[in-house]
C-alpha positions in Angstrom: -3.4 -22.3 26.1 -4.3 -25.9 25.4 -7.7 -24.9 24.3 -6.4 -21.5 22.0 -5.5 -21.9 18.3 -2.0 -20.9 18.1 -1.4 -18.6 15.7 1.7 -17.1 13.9 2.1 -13.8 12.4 5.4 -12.8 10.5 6.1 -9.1 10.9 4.0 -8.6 13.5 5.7 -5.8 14.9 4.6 -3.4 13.0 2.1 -2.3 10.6 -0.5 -4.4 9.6 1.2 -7.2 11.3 1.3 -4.9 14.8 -2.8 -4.5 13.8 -3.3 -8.1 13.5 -1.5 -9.1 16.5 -3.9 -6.6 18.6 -7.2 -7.5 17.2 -6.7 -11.0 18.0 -5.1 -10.7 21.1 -8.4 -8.5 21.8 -11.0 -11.1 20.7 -13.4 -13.1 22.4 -12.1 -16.2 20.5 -8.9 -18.0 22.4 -6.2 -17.6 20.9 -2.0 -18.4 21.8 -0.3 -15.7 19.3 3.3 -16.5 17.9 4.7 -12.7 17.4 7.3 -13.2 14.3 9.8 -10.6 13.8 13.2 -10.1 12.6 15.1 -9.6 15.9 14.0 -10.8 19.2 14.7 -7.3 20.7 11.8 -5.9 18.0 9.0 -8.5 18.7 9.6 -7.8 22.8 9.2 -4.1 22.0 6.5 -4.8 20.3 4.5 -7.0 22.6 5.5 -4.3 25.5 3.4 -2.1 24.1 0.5 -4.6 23.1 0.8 -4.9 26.6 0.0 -1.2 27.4 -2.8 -1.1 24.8 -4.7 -4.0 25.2 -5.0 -5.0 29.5 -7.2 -7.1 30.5 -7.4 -9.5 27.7 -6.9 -13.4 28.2 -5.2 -14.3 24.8 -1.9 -14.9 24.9 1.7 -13.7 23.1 5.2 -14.4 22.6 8.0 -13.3 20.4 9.5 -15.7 17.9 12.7 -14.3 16.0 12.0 -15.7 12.4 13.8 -13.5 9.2 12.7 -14.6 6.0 15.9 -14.2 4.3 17.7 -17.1 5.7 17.3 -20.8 5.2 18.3 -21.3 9.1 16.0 -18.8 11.1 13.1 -19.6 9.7 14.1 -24.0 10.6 15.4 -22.5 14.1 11.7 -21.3 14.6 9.8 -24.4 13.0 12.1 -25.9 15.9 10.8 -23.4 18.7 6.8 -23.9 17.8 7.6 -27.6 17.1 8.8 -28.0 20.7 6.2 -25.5 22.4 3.3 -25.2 22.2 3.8 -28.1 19.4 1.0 -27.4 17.0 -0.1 -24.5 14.4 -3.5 -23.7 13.4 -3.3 -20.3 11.2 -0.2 -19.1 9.6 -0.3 -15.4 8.5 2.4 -14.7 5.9 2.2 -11.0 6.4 6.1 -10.0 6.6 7.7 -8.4 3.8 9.5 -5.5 2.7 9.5 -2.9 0.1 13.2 -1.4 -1.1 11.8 1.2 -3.6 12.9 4.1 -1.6 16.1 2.6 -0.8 16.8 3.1 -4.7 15.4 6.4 -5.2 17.4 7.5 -2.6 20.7 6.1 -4.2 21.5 3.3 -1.7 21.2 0.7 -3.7 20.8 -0.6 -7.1 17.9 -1.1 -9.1 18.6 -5.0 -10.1 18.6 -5.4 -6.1 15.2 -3.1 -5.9 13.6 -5.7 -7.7 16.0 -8.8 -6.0 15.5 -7.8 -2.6 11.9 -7.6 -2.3 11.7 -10.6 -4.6 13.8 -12.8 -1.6 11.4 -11.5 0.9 8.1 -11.5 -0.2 8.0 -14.7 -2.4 10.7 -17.0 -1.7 11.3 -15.9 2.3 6.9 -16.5 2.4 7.1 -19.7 0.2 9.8 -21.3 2.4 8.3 -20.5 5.6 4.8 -22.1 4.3 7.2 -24.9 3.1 9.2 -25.4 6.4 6.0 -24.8 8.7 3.6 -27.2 6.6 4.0 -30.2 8.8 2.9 -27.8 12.2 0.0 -27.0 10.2 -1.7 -30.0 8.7 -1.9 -31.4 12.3 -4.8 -28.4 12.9 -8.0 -29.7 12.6 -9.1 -26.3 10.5 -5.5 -25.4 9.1 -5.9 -21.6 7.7 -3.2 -19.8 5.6 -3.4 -16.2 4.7 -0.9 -14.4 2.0 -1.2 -10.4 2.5 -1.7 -9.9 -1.0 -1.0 -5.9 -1.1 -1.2 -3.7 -3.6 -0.8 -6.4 -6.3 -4.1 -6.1 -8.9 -2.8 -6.1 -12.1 -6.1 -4.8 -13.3 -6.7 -1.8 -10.6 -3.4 -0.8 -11.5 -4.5 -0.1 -15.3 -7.3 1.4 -14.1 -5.9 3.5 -11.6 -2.6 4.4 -13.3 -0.4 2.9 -9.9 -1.2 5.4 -7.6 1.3 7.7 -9.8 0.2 11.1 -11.7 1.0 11.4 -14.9 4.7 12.3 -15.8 5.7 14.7 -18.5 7.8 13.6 -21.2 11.7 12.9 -20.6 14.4 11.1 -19.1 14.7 10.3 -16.0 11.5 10.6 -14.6 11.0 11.6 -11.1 8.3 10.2 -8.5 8.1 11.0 -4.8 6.5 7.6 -4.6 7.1 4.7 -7.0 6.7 1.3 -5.2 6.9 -1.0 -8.4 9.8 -3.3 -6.9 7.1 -4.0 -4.1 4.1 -4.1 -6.4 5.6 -6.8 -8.5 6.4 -9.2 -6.1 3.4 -8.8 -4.3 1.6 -9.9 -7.6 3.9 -13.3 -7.4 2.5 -13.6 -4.0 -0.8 -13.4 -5.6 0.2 -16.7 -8.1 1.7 -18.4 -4.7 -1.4 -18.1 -3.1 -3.2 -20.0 -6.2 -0.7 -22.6 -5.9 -0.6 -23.7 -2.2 -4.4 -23.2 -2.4 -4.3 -26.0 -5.5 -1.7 -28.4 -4.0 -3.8 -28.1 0.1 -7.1 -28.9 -1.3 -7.1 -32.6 -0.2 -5.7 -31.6 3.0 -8.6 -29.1 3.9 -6.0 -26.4 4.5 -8.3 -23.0 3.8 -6.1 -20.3 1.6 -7.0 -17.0 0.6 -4.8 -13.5 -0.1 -6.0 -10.8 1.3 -6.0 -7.6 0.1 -5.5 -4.9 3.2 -6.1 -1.4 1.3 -4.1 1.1 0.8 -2.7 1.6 4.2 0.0 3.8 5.7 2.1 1.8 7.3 6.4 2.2 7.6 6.8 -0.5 4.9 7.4 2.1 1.7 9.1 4.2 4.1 6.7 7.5 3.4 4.0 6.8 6.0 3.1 10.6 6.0 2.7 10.9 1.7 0.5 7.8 2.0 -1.8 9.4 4.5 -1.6 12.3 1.8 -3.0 10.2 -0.9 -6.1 8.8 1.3 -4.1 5.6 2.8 -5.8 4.6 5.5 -5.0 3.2 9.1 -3.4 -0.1 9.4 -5.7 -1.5 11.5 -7.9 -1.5 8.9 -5.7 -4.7 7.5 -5.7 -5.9 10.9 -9.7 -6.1 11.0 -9.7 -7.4 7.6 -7.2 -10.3 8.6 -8.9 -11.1 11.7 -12.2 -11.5 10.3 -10.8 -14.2 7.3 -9.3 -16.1 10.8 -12.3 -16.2 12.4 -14.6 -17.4 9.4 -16.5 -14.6 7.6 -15.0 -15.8 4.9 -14.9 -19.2 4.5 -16.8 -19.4 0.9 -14.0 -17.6 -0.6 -11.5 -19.9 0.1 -8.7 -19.6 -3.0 -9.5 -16.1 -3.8 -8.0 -12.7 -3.2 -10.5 -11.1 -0.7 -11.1 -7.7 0.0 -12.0 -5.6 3.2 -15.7 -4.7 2.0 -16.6 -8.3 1.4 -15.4 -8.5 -2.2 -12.7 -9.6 -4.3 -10.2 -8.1 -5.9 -9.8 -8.4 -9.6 -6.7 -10.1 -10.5 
């Protein structure tokens, strides 16, 4: 492991995270992977079955419990990584969540809709990159990848926000609305720009990353996003592992795409 980057990737026990995990466990490149999850008993599961999948590989994994909504997990495991293996060479802030169906459904409200994913995906990601920073300016090539989502303010004009057109009236009724998600993944988008700005004299590399339209758990309707054309999460997987490994170095402070462009802010 001495030799490996180590590399840490929040929710990566599922979904695009799962997808990253096993692309770089399978690559020819060494690499020590830190499996984040929200309990311990998750991110075992998880790497039980990267186990299965991917034999005979000689990358390494290991579970690290880390839940971006509290303060105290995510110091307990800049505590674990600081004591072994010591160091961090790529952080990928890939965790979040998505409580859109959770309101549709009636379990919650919608101020906490909006709240929720809001703690998660921009303050739980900012203090992570926050706590972890230290870990990661001892790398000598320190990468940090946001998984931007679906968070293009100008594809969503143009494509309407993946929502047909609604008839006139009060209330209006979607079988899929993920704008508590959508908006906070667009405040990711800004946070990238920022840490990108204030890491530029440290030769940190920053980009967003914008995985497609995948169907993965996180909106809870993995089935209707296959529906409407989503594709295969390990499509975001590839895309992720190819920004770690270089391919796309001269678009450092951007939002990248997985067909070698950008995405339009």
């Amino acid at each position: 492991m001495a030799s490996s980057k180590v590399i840490l990737v929040t929710g990566g026990n599922s979904g695009i995270g799962y997808e990253t995990v096993k692309a770089l466990l399978q690559s020819d490149k060494a690499y020590h992977i830190l499996l984040g999850a929200r309990s311990s008993e998750k991110a075992k599961l998880a790497i039980e079955t990267l186990h299965k999948e991917c034999s005979n590989v000689t990358n390494t994994v290991e579970s690290i419990q880390i839940d971006l909504t509290s303060d105290e997990s995510i110091e307990t495991a800049f505590k674990q990584v600081k004591a072994n293996p010591g160091r961090l060479d790529i952080l990928v802030n890939n965790a979040g969540a998505a409580l859109d169906l959770e309101f549709m459904e009636g379990h919650i409200s919608l101020r906490s809709r909006f709240n929720a994913a809001y703690d998660i995906n921009v303050a739980g990601t900012n203090v992570i990159t926050w706590v972890f920073m230290p870990l990661l300016l001892q790398s000598a090539d320190p990468r940090l990848i946001f998984v931007g989502g679906l968070s293009s303010i100008t594809s969503a004009a143009e494509s309407g926000s993946l929502l047909p057109p609604s008839p006139a009236g009060w209330p209006k009724h979607f079988n899929f609305d993920p704008i508590g998600y959508r908006c906070s993944k667009v405040a990711l988008n800004m946070l990238m720009i920022d840490w990108n700005h204030k890491l530029k004299a440290d030769g940190v590399k920053v980009w967003a990353v914008a995985p497609g339209f995948l169907a993965t758990n996180l909106g809870g309707r993995p089935e209707l996003a296959k529906q409407m054309g989503a594709g295969h999460p390990s499509e975001g997987g590839d895309i992720i592992k190819r920004v770690v490994e270089g391919e796309r170095d001269a678009d450092v402070g951007k939002f990248v795409a997985k067909n070698g462009g950008f995405v339009p802010w």
